[in-house]
Every structure is written in structure tokens, then in C-alpha cells.
C-alpha positions as CSV (number, residue, x, y, z in Angstrom):
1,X,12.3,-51.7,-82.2
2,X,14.2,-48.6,-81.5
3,X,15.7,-49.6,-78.1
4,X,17.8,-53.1,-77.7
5,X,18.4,-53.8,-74.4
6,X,21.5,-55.5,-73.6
7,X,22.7,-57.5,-70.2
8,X,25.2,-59.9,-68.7
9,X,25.9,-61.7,-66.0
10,X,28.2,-60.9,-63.6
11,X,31.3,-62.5,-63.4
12,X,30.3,-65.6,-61.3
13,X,27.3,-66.1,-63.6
14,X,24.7,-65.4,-60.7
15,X,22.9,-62.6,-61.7
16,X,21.7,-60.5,-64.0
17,X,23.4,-56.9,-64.7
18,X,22.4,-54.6,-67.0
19,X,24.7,-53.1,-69.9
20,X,22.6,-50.6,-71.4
21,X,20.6,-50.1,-74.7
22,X,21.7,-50.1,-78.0
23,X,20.1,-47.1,-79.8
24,X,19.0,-48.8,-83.2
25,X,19.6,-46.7,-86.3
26,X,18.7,-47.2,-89.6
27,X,21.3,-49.9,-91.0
28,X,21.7,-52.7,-88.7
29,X,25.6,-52.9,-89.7
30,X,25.8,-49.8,-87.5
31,X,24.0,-51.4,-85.1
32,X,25.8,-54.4,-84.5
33,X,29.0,-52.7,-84.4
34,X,27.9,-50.6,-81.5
35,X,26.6,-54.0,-80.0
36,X,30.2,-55.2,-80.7
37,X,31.8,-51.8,-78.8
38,X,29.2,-52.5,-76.0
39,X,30.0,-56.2,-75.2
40,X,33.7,-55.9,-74.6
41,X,34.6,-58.7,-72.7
42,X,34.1,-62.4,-73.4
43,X,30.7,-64.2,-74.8
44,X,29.7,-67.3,-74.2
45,X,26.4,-67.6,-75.1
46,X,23.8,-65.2,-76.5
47,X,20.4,-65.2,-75.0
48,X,18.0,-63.4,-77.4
49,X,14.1,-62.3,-76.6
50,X,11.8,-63.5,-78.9
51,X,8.6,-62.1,-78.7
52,X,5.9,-64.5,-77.9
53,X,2.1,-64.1,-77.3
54,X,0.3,-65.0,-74.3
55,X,-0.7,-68.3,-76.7
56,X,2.9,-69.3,-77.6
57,X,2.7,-68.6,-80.5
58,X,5.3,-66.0,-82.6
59,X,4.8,-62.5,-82.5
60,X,4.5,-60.6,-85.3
61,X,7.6,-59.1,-84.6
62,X,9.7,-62.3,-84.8
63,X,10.8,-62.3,-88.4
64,X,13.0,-58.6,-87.5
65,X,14.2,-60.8,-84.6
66,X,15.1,-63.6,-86.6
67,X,16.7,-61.3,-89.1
68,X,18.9,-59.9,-85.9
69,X,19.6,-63.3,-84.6
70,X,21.2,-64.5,-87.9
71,X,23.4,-61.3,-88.9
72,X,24.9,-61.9,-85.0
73,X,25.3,-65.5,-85.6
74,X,27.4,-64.5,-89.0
75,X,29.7,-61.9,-86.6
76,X,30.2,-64.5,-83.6
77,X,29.1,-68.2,-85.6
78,X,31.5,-70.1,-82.8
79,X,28.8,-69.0,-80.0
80,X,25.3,-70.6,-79.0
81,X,22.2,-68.7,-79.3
82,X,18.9,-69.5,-77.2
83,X,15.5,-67.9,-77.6
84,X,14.1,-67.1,-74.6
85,X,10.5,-65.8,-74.4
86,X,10.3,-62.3,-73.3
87,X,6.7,-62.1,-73.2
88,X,5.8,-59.3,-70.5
89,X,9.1,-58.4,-70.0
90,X,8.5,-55.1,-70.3
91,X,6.0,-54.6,-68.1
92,X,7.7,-56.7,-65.5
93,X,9.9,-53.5,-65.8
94,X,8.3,-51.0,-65.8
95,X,6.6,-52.5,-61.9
96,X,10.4,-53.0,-61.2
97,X,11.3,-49.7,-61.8
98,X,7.9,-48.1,-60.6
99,X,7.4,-46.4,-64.0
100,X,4.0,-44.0,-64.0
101,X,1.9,-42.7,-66.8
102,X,3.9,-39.5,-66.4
103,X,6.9,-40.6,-66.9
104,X,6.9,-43.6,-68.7
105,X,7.7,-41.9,-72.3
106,X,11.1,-40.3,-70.4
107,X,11.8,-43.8,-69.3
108,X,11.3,-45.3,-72.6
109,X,13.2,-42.7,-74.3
110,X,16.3,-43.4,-72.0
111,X,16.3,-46.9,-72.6
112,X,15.5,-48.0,-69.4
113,X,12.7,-50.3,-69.9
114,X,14.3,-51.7,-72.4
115,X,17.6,-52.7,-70.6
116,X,15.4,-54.1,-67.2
117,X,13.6,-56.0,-70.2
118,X,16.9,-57.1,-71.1
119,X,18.0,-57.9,-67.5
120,X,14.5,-60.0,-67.1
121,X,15.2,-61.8,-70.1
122,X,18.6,-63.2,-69.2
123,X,17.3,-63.7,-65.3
124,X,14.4,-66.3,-67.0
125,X,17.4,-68.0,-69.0
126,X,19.8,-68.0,-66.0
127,X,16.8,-70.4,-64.6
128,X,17.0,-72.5,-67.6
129,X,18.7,-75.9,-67.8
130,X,20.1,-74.7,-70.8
131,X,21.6,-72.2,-68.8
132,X,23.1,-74.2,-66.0
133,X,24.9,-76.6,-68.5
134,X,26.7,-73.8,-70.1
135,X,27.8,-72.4,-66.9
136,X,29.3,-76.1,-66.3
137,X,30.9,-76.6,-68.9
138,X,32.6,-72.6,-69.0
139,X,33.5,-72.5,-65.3
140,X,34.5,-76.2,-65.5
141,X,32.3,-76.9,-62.4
């Protein structure tokens, strides 16, 4: 986990943009307060990947996610969180960004798998019904 990719919607909660990566480091105090710098505008929900196997079942690397989740639920503890599965994501990106053997070490180094992943992730929530009744109930529709 040396990349987090981070997204948002776009203003009329429609789609998908991407913000960019956060660069982990090693103390994750660091790294939420360059998540913090990165997210500048209003929250209403967090959606965080959580890596699932093709079986449903939790990925090894869950309990580091976990660990994540709960340090940003101490920072914003008025705001929802939902796990959405990212399984794939990442390879859904690299076809989306037609990402080849050559370069695919460049792409991972500039974060860019990683915020598509990010982008993917927050498009499978934006389908959720989860989704939809938060966007109801912050643009009073």
C-alpha cells in the first residue's frame, strides 16, 4: 500500500473525478494530514475499497484497511463510511488507461492506477442504493 488513490464526485454527484494519490509514508499521521490538504472542500460520505477475493471473502490486506478506516473515522466521526469492494479495480484500470507491460511500472509509480482504481471504486458506489439515498438526503432532492 504505497499509493492511495483518492476521488470525488463532481459537484452534481454524477460522476466520478479523480483527485489524485496520496503518496503513503511511513507514519500514517502524515498521511492523513496530506489526505486532509487533498480533500479541501466538503465530505459527505467516505467510500473506502476494501479488498475482497474473487470468493467474498477478506483479503489479507483488510486489517491495514481497517486500521485506515478507523484513524479517518477518529479525524471526521460526524461522516458515514461504506466499504465498497474494489476487487479488480485495478485491472479495470489499467484496460482503461491502456497500460502495457512496458510501461506499467511508470504508471504505477505516478499513481495513476491507483487514482482510476480510486475513480472505479466510487463509480461502483455511485450505483449503490446506499449511494442514491445520500445524495437525497444532501441535495434535498
Amino acid at each position: 500500500m504505497k499509493f492511495v488513490g483518492v476521488a470525488a464526485t463532481d459537484p452534481t454527484w454524477n460522476f466520478p473525478v479523480i483527485i489524485g494519490t496520496l503518496k503513503r509514508k511511513d507514519s500514517i499521521n502524515d498521511d492523513l494530514e496530506r489526505l486532509k490538504e487533498m480533500l479541501d472542500f466538503g465530505i459527505a460520505a467516505f467510500a473506502i475499497g476494501y479488498p475482497m477475493q474473487s470468493n467474498g471473502e477478506e483479503g489479507s490486506f483488510m486489517p491495514v484497511i481497517r486500521g485506515f478506516e478507523r484513524r479517518l473515522k477518529e479525524i471526521y466521526p460526524d461522516i458515514p463510511f461504506f466499504g465498497v469492494d474494489e476487487f479488480r479495480s485495478s485491472e479495470e484500470a489499467v484496460v482503461i488507461k491502456n497500460i502495457h507491460a512496458k510501461n506499467y511500472r511508470e504508471k504505477k509509480r505516478s499513481g495513476v492506477i491507483d487514482s482510476t482504481a480510486a475513480a472505479i471504486i466510487l463509480e461502483r458506489f455511485m450505483g449503490s442504493a446506499d449511494f442514491k439515498k445520500l445524495k437525497e438526503s444532501c441535495m434535498g432532492i
